[in-house]
C-alpha positions in Angstrom: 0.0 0.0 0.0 1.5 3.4 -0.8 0.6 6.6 0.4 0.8 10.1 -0.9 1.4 13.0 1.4 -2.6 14.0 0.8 -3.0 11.2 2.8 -0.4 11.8 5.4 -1.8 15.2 6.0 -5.5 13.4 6.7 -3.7 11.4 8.8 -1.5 13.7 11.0 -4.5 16.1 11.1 -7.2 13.2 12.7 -4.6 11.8 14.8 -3.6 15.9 15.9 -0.2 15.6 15.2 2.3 18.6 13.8 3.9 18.1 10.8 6.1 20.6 9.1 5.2 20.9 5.6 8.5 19.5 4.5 8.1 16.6 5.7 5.4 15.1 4.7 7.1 13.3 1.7 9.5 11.5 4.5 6.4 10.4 6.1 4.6 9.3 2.8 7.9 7.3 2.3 8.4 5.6 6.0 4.4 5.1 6.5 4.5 3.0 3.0 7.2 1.0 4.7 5.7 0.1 7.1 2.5 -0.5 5.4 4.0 -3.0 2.7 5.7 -4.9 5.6 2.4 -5.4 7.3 1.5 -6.8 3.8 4.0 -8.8 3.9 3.4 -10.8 7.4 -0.1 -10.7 6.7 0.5 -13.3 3.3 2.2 -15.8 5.8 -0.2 -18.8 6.1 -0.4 -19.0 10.1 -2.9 -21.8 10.1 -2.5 -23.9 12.6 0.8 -22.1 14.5 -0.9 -21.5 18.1 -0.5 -17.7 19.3 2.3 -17.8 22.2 2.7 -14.9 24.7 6.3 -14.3 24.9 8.5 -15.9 22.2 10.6 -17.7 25.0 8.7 -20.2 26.5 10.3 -20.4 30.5 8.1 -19.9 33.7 9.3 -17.4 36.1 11.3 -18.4 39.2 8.9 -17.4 42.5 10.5 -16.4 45.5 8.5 -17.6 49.1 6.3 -15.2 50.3 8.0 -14.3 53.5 8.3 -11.4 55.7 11.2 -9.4 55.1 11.0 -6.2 57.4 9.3 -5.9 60.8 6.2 -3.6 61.2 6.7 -0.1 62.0 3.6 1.3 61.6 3.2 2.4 65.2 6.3 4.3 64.9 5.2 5.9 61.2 1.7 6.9 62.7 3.3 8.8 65.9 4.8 11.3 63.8 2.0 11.6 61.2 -0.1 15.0 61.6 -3.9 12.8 61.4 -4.4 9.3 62.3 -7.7 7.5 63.0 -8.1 3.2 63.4 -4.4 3.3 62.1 -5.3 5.1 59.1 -3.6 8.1 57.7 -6.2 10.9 57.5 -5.2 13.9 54.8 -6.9 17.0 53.9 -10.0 16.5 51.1 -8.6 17.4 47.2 -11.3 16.8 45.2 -14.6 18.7 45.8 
């Protein structure tokens, strides 16, 4: 698919992109690129290849859910301004 810079204008102007003028032939050029190579993968018979998520297929190491650092929230909420139940209270921002 090839496009003309008529088009690239359309196209810059819906998606509210600036363009200088002199470029839009440098566009034209790269967006037809891009275009024909989309062509290209789309002629590729994928029937029956089953869609993968990540090209590599390894499962992730997991690490044991432990407790790492000791609860200090006691000591937070002493020096915080507003606390209520051992919640932080703050001021209202959104009316």
């Amino acid at each position: 698919m090839s496009l003309d810079t008529d088009a690239v204008r359309k196209i810059a102007h819906l998606a509210r992109l600036g363009v200088d003028s002199g470029e839009y032939q440098s566009y034209a050029r790269n967006l037809s690129d891009i275009l024909s190579f989309v062509e290209q993968l789309n002629a590729v018979d994928t029937r029956g290849v089953e869609p993968m998520a990540h090209p590599v297929e390894a499962s992730q190491r997991l690490r044991a859910d432990e407790v790492t650092e000791a609860d200090q929230r006691e000591r937070f909420q002493k020096i915080a301004p507003r606390v209520e139940a051992g919640l932080y209270l703050v001021p209202k921002v959104i009316e």
